[in-house]
N, C-alpha and C positions, 0 to 999 in steps of 0.2 A: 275202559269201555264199560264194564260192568259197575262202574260208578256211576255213570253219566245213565246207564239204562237205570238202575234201582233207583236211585237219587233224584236226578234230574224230570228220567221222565215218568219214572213210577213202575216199569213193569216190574211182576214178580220172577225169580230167580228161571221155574219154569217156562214162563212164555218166552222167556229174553233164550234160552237155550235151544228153546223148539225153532227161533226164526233162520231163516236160510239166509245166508250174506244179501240178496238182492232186499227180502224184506226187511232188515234191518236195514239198507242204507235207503229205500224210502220211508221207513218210520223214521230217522234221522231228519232225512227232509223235511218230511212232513211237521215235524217240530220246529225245523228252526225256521220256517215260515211262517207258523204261528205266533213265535216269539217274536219274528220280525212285526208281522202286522201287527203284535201287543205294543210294540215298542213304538212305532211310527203313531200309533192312537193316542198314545199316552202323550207324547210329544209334538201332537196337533193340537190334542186339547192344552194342553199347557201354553201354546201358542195364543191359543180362543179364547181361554181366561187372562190371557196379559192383556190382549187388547180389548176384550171389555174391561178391564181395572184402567188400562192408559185413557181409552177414550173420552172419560169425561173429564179429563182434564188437559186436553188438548181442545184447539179451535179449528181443526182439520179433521176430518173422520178417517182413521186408521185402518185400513183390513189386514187380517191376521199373515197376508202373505205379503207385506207392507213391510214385517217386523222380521222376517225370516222367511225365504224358499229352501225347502229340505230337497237333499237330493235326492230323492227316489219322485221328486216331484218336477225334477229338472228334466224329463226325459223326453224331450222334444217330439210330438209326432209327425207335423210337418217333414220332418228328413225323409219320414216313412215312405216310402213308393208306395203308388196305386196302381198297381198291374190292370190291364184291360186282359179280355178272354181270350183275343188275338195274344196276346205276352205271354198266356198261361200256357197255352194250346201249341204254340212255336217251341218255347220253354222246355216241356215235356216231351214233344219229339226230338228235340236234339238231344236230350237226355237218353231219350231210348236208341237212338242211331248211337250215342257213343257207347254206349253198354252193348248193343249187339258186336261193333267193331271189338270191344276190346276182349268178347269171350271169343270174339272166331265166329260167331253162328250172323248168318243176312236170311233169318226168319223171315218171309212177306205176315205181317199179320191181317 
């Protein structure tokens, strides 16, 4: 661990001892989703320079998601649900009727 804090992400001996477990593991976080988005950048562009180098010598016009779709790009929205306020509003009170049954209390609010 204290490799990965001096080394990897740089702090000094002091800060890395001062953090409380909960800040350490979102400075954790917080890193390795930066290194993800360096990563994914790096490998989009690398995508964008092939197909401008392929394209002129091709007789069909290539786009870069032609040659490759990364997974973090697969991630379908359409599946997603679009709740209406009626969904939300139903939702939420059944929520709150199971939580009063299950502590015992039938509060009127």
């Amino acid at each position: 661990m204290e490799a990965f804090a001096f080394g990897q992400i740089g702090l000094m001996p002091g800060v890395f001892y001062d953090l409380l477990p909960r800040e350490w593991t979102n400075l954790v976080d917080g890193w390795n989703q930066k290194e993800n988005r360096r990563e994914q950048s790096e490998w989009e562009r690398t995508r964008w320079m092939t197909t401008i180098l392929l394209n002129p010598h091709t007789k069909k016009r290539i786009k870069p998601k032609d040659l490759i779709v990364f997974p973090w790009e697969n991630k379908l929205k359409k599946d997603r649900k679009v709740w209406t306020r009626g969904e939300i509003i139903a939702t939420i009170n059944e929520r709150k009727e199971r939580a009063k049954q299950k502590n015992g209390e039938f509060i009127q609010s």
